[in-house]
C-alpha positions in Angstrom: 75.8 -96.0 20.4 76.4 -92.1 21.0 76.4 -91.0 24.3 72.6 -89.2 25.1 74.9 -86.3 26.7 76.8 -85.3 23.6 73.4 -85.6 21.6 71.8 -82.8 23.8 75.0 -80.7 24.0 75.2 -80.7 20.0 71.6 -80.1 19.9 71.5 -76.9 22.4 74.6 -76.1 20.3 73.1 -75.7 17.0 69.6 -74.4 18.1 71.9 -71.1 19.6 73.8 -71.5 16.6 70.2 -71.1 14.6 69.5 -68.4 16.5 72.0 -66.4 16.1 71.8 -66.8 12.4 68.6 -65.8 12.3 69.3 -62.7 14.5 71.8 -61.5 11.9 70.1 -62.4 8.9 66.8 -60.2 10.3 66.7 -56.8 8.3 66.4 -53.9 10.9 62.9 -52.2 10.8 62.9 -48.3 11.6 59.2 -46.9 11.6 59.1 -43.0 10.1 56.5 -41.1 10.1 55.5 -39.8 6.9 56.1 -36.1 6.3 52.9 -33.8 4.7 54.3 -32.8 1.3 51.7 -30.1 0.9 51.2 -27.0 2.9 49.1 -27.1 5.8 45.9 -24.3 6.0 46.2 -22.3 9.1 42.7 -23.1 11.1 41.2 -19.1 11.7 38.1 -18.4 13.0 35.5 -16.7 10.7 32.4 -14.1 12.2 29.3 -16.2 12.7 27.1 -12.5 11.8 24.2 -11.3 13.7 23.0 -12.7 16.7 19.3 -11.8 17.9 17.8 -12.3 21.8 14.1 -12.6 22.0 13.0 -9.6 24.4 13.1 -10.2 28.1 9.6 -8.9 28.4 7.7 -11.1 26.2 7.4 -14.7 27.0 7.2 -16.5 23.5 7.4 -15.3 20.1 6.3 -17.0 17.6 7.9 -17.6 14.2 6.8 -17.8 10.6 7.6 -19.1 7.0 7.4 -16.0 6.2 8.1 -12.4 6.3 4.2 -11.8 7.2 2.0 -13.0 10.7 -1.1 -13.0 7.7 0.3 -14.4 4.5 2.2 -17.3 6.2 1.6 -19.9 8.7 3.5 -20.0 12.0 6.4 -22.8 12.5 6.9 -22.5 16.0 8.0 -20.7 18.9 11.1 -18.3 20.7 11.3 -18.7 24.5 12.0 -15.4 26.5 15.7 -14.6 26.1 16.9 -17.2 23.4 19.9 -16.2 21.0 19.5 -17.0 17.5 22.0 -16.7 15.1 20.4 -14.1 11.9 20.6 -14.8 8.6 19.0 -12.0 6.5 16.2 -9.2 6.6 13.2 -8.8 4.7 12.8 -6.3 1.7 11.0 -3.5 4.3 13.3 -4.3 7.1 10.5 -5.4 9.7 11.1 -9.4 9.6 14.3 -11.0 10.5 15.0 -14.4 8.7 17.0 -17.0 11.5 18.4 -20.2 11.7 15.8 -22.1 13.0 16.4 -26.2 13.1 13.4 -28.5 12.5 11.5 -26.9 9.7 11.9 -27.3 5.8 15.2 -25.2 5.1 16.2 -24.4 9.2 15.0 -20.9 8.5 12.3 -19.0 9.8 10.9 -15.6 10.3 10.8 -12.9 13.4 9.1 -9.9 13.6 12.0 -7.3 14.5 10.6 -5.4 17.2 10.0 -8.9 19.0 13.9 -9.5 19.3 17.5 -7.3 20.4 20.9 -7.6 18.4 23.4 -8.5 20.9 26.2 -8.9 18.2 25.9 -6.8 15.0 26.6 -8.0 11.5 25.4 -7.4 8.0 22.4 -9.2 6.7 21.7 -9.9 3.3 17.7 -9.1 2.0 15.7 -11.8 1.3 13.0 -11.5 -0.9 9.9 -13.4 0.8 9.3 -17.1 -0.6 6.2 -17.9 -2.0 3.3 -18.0 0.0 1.8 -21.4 0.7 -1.3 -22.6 -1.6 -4.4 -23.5 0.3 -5.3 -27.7 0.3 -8.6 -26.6 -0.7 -11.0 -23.6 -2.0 -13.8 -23.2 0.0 -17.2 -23.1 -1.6 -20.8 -22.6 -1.1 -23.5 -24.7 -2.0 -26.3 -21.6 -3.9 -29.4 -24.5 -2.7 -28.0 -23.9 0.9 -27.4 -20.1 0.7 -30.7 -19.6 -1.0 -32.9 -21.6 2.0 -31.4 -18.6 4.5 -31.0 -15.2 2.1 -34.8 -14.1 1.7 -35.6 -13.2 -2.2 -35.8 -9.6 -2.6 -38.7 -8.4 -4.7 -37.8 -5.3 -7.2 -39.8 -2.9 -7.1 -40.6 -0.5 -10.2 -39.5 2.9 -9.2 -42.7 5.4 -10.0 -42.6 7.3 -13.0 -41.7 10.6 -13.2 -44.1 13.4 -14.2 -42.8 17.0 -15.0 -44.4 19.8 -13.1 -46.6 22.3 -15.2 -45.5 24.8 -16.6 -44.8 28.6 -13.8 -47.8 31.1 -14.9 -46.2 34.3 -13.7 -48.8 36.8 -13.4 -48.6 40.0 -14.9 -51.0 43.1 -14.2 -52.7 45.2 -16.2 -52.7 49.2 -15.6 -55.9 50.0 -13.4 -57.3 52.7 -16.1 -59.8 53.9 -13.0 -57.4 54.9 -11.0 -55.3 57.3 -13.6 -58.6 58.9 -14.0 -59.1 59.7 -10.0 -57.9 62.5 -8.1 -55.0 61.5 -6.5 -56.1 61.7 -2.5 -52.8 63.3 -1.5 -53.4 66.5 -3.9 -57.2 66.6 -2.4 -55.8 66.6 1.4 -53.1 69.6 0.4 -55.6 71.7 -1.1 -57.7 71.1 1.6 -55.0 71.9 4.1 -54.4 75.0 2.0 -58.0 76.5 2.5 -57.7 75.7 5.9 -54.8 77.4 6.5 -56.3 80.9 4.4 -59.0 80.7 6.3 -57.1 81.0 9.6 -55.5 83.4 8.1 -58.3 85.9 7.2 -59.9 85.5 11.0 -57.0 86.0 12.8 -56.5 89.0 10.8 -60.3 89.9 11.2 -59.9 89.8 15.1 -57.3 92.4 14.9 
């Protein structure tokens, strides 16, 4: 029987022996990073364009859908001193479209004279969008207008009745009086006599 000694030597002997084999046989791993093959873009930074503060001397300002505080509804609101970045100007230059999060398209309108540029840029014109449709057409009952509008009766304007004809006068020559004395001629003459007869006293006196 072999000694239990020797059995455990020859054992730790070719367990090392294993070991080592394995050790050698083991290919050598070396981890390389892989190298871009391509070039790589250079990262600049690009002008974000106008920027637009709402007027310290207004609270809120409201903003539209639109280019127009009439034509369109309003979307919401600017607090006192907000910057917005702008985006484009309407076609008469009074409404200033911005980049507003939260509505249909994040764009909305300002009334120019509302905000300050605090960092210039060129904006594009925008032509206006469409403006919205009404959900409904109002309309009006005629029974219900007629109970309050009170009928109006027409009345028939009198006939009109051409004046008479203008009789202008004329006057006929006053055949009496060519065959009088005129008056004037009777007062002369008389005059006249009166005057001779002065003459022949005062010359009588003498």
């Amino acid at each position: 029987m072999t000694d239990p000694k020797k059995r455990l030597t020859a054992f730790l002997l070719m367990a090392c022996f294993g070991f080592l084999l394995t050790l050698y046989a083991s290919p050598e791993f070396t981890v390389v990073a892989q190298q871009p093959t391509g070039s790589i873009p250079t990262v600049t930074g690009t002008a974000t364009g106008m920027i637009v503060r709402v007027n310290l001397d207004l609270e809120i300002v409201n903003v539209y859908s639109g280019p127009s505080s009439y034509l369109y509804p309003s979307v919401g609101i600017l607090l006192v001193g907000q910057q917005v970045p702008a985006l484009g100007i309407s076609e008469d230059n009074n409404w200033i479209q911005v980049y507003y999060p939260g509505v249909p398209g994040s764009v909305a309108w300002v009334y120019g004279p509302y905000v300050t540029i605090i960092k210039t840029g060129r904006l594009p014109v925008i032509p206006a969008p469409n403006t919205p449709t009404p959900a409904s057409t109002p309309t009006i009952d005629p029974t219900l207008a007629a109970a309050f509008i009170a009928p109006v009766t027409p009345t028939r304007l009198p006939t009109f009745t051409p004046p008479p004809d203008l009789v202008v006068p004329t006057f006929l020559p006053n055949l009496d009086a060519a065959n009088r004395v005129p008056v004037g001629l009777i007062i002369i003459v008389l005059g006249f006599i009166g005057a001779f007869g002065t003459l022949i006293s005062f010359l009588r006196g003498r």
